[in-house]
C-alpha positions in Angstrom: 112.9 89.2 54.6 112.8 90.8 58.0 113.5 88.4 61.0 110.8 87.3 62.5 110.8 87.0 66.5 108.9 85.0 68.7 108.0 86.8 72.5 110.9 84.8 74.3 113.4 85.7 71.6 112.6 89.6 71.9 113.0 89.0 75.2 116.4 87.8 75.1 116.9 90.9 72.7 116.2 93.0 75.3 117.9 91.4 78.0 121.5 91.3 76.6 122.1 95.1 76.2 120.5 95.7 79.7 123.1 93.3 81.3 125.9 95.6 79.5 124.6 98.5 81.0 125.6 97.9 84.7 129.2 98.1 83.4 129.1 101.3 81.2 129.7 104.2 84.3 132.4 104.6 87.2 131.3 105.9 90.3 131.4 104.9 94.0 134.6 103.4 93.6 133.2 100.5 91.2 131.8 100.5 87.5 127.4 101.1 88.2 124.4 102.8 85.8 121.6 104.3 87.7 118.2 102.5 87.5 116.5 105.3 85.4 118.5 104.5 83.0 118.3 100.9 82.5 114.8 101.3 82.7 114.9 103.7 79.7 116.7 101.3 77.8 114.5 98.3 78.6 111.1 100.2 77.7 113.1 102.0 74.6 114.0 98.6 73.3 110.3 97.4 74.1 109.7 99.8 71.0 112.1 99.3 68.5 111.3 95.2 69.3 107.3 95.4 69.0 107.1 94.4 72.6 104.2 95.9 75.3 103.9 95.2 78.6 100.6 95.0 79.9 99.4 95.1 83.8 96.6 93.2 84.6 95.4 93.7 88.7 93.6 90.3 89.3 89.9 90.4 90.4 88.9 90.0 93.5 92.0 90.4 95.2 92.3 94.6 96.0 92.7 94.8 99.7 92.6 98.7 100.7 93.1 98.0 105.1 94.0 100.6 107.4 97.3 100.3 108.9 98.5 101.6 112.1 101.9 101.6 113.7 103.7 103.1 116.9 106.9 104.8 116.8 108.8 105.3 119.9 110.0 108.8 120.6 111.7 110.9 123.0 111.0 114.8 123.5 114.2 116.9 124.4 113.8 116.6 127.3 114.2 112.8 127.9 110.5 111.6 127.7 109.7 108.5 126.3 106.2 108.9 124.5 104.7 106.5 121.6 103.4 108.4 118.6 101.1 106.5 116.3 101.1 106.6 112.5 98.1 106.1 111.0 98.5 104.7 107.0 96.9 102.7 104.4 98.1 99.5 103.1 96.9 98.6 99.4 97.5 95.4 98.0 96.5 93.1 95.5 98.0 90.3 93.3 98.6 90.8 89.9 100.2 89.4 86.4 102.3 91.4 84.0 101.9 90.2 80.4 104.7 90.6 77.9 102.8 90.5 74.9 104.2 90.3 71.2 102.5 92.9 69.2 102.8 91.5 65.9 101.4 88.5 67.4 99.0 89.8 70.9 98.6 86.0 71.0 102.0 85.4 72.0 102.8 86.3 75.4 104.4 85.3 79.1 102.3 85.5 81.8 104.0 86.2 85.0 102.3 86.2 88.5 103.0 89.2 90.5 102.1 91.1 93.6 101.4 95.0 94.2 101.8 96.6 97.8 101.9 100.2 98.8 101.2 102.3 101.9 100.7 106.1 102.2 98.4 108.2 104.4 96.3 108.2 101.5 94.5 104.9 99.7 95.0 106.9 96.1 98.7 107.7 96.8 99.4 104.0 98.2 97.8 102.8 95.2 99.8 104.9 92.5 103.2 104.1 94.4 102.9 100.2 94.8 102.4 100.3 91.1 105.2 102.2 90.7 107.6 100.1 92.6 105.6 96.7 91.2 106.3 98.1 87.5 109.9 99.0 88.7 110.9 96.2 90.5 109.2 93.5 87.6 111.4 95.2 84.7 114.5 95.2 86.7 114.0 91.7 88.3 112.5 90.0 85.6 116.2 90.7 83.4 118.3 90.1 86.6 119.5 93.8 87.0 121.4 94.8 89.8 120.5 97.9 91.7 123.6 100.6 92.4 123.8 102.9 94.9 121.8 105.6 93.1 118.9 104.7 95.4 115.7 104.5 93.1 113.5 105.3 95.7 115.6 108.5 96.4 112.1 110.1 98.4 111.6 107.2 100.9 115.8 108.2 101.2 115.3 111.0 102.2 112.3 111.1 104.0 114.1 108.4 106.2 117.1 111.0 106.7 115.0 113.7 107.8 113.6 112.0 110.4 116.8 110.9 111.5 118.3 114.2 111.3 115.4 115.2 113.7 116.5 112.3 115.9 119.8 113.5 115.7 118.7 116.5 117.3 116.9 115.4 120.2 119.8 112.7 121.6 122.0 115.5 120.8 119.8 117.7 123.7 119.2 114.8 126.1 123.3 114.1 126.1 123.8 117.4 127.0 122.1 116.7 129.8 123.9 113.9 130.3 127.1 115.9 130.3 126.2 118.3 132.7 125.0 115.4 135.0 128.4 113.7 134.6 130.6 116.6 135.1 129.0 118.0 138.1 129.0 114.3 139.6 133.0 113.5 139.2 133.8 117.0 139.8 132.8 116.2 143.6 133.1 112.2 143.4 136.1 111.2 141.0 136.5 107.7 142.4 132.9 107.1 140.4 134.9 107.3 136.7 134.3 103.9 136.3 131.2 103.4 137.6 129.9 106.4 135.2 132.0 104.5 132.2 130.2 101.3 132.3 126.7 102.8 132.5 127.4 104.8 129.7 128.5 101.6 127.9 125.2 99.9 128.5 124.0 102.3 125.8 126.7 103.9 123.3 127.8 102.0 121.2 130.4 102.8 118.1 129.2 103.3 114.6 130.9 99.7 114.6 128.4 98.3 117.2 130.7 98.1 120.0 130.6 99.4 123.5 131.3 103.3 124.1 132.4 105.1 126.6 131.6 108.2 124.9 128.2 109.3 125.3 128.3 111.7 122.1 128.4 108.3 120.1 124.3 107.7 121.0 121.7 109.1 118.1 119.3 107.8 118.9 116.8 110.0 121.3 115.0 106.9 123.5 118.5 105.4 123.9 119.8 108.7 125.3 116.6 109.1 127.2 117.3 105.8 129.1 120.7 106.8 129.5 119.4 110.2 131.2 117.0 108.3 133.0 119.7 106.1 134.9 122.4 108.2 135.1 120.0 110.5 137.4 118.8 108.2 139.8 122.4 106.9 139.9 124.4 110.1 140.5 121.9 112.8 141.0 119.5 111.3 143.4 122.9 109.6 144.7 124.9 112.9 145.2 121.3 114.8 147.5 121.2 111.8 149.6 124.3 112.4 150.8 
């Protein structure tokens, strides 16, 4: 006679090979499986145990809210600006129902939440549940996450606007240079008068204070830096 399971005890089935996963690749210097994987596993096991999961959005809760945010920017040039970002923010709560399908009577109920925010309210609905489907899976059996980001878009969305950032300081300290060149060329004795105001705003990939003003990425700081390092030694150096 074939074993017969209750919900908790397929559960448990499903739980143990999903732990031995996160041991079974090398990579980044320690042992790691990527998250598509264990996910795979977890909803391929879901079939071979008789096991559904079922989301249910609970009524009355959608919120669909317009949310706005500045960013501060800098132009190559060294102007500060504020850009803002209009997006939607979708929410609601919800309850995911692991449900036994040779018994739909027997299931866990577990109380969830869903949030996402795009430009658009369809887009910020699909992708919170997305990561709310995602992120109950991998939470609700205690998986780790590697370093195979699962949200490998928001990634690298976030890099490209940091390579753009990148860009701009890069301009702005050129700027800087020039400034700083031309200055101690004529006024030497200023060395460390130039070095501490550049330390007010490099800093090391460490966090430390930097003399080196190649060290700033980031386009306001470098702005700031431009800002004072002209009315200090520019404005200084025609007064004279």
């Amino acid at each position: 006679m074939a074993e017969t399971m209750n919900i908790y005890q397929k559960l448990a089935k499903i739980r143990k090979p999903v732990e031995v996963l996160q041991k079974n690749k090398s990579g980044y210097g320690y042992k790691y499986v990527t998250e598509d994987v264990i996910l795979s596993k977890i909803t391929g096991l879901m079939g071979k145990l008789g096991v559904s999961l079922v989301p249910n959005i609970s009524q009355g809760t959608m919120k669909v809210e317009p949310y706005g945010y500045t960013k501060t920017k800098s132009t190559k040039t060294g102007e500060i600006y504020e850009e803002r970002v209009n997006e939607i923010l979708v929410s609601c709560d919800m309850e995911w129902h692991w449900v036994n399908n040779e018994n739909p009577a027997d299931r866990v109920v577990v109380p969830w939440a869903m949030v996402g925010q795009q430009s658009d309210a369809s887009q910020a609905f699909g992708s919170g549940l997305s990561y709310a489907s995602r992120y109950f899976m991998l939470k609700y059996f205690n998986v780790a996450t590697s370093d195979d980001d699962p949200d490998n878009w928001r990634s690298a969305q976030k890099e490209a606007e940091n390579a753009e950032d990148r860009a701009i300081a890069e301009q702005i300290v050129e700027q800087i240079h020039q400034i700083v060149t031309a200055h101690l060329e004529v006024n030497p004795d200023d060395k460390q008068a130039v070095v501490a105001t550049i330390k007010k705003y490099a800093k090391t990939k460490g966090g430390k204070a930097s003399a080196n003003y190649y060290d700033i990425e980031d386009p306001v700081v470098a702005s700031n830096l431009l800002n004072e390092i002209t009315e200090k030694f520019t404005v200084a150096d025609k007064e004279k």
